[in-house]
C-alpha positions as YAML, in Angstrom:
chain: A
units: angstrom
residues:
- id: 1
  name: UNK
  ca: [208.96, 190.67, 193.25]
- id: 2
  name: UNK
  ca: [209.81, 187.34, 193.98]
- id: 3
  name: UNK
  ca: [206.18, 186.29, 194.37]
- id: 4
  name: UNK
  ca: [205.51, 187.53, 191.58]
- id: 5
  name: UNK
  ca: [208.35, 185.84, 189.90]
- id: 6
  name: UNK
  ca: [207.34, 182.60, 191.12]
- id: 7
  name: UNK
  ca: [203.68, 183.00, 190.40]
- id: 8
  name: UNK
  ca: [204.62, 183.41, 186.68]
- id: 9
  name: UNK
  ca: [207.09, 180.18, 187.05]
- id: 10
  name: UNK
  ca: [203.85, 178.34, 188.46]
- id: 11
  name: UNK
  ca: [201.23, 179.53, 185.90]
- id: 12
  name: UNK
  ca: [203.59, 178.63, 182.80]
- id: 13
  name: UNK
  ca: [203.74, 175.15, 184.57]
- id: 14
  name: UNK
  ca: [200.53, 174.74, 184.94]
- id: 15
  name: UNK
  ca: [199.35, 175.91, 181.42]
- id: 16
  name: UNK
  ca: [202.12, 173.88, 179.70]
- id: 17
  name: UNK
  ca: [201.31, 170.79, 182.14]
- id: 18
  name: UNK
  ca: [204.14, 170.36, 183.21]
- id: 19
  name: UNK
  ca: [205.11, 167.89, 186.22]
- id: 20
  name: UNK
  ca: [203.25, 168.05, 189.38]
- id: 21
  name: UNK
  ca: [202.12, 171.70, 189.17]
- id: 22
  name: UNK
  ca: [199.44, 169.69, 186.36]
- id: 23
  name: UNK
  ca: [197.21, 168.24, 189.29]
- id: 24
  name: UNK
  ca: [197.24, 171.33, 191.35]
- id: 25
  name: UNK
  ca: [194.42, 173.73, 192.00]
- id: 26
  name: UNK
  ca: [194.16, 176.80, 190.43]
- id: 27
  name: UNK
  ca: [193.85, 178.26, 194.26]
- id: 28
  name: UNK
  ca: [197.18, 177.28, 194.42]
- id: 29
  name: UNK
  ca: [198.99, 178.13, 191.40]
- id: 30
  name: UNK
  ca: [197.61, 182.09, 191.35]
- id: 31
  name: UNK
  ca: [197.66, 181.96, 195.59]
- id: 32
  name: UNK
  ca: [201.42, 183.95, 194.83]
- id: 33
  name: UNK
  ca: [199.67, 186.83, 192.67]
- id: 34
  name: UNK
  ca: [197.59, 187.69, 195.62]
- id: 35
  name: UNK
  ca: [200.23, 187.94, 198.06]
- id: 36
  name: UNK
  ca: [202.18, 189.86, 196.12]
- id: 37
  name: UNK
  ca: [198.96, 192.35, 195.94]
- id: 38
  name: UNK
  ca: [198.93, 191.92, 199.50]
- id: 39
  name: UNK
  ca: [202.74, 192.90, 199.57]
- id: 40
  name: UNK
  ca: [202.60, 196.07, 197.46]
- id: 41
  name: UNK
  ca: [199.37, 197.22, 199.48]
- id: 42
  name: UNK
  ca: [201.18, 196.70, 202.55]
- id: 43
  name: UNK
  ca: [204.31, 198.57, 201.65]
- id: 44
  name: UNK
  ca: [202.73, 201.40, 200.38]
- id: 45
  name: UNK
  ca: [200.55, 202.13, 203.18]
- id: 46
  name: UNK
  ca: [203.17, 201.66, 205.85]
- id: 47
  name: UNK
  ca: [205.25, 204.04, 204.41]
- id: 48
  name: UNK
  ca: [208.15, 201.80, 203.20]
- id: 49
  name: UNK
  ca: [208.04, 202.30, 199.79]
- id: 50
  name: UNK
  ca: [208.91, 205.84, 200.36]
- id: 51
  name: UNK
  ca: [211.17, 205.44, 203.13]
- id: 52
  name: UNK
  ca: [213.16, 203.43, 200.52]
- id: 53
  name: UNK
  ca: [212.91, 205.79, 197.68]
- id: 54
  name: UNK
  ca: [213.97, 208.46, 200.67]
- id: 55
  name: UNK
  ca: [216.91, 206.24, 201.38]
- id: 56
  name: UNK
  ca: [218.02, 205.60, 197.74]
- id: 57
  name: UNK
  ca: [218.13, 209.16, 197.13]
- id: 58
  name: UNK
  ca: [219.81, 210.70, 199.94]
- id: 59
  name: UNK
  ca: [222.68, 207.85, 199.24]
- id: 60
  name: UNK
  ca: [222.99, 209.06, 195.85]
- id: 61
  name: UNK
  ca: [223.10, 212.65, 197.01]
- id: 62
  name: UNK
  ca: [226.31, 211.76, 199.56]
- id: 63
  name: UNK
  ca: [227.62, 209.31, 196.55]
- id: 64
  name: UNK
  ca: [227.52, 212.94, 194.28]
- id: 65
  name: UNK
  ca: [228.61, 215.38, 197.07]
- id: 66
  name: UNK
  ca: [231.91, 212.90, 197.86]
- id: 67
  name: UNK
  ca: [232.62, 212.87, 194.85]
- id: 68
  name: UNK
  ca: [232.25, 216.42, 194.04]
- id: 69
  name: UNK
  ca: [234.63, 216.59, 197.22]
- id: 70
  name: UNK
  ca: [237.13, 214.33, 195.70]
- id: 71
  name: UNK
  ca: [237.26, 216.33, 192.49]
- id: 72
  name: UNK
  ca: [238.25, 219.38, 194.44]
- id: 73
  name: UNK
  ca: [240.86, 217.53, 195.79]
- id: 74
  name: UNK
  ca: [239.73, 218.19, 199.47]
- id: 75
  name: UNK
  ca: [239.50, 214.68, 200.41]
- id: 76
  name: UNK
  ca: [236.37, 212.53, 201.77]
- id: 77
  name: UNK
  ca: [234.37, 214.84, 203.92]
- id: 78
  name: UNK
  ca: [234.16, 213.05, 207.55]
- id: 79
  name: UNK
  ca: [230.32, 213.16, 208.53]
- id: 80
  name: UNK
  ca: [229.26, 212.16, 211.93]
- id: 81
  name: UNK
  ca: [226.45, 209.03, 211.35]
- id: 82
  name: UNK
  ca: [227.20, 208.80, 208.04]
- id: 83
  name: UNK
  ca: [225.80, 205.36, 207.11]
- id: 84
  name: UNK
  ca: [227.73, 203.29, 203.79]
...
């Protein structure tokens, strides 16, 4: 996200002229939209997209089932390796 974010900072500089980013190639000014292609190839054939996804949902699962525990009244449930 963030070189994407900055590639669309750099390409509104350059198309508005705007300071330095004027004189530079257009290599260089569109060289962040490629590596954030590069990025978002990378992480979703390594796996890491869905390990994150996997992640975010079994942290919202816990975040339901303490809850759910709470509104019992029985208390946080101790779980051994619980990660926070």
């Amino acid at each position: 996200m963030l070189f994407l974010a900055l590639g669309i900072a750099l390409l509104v500089l350059k198309l508005l002229e705007f300071g330095p980013v004027a004189g530079w190639s257009w290599w260089i000014v569109l060289l962040p939209f490629a590596l954030a292609t590069v990025w978002w190839w990378w992480a979703d054939s390594s796996g890491y997209t869905a390990r994150r996804a996997m992640d975010r949902m079994d942290r919202r699962k816990q975040d339901r089932q303490d809850r759910q525990y709470d509104a019992l009244g029985l208390g946080l449930r101790k779980k051994k390796g619980r990660r926070r």
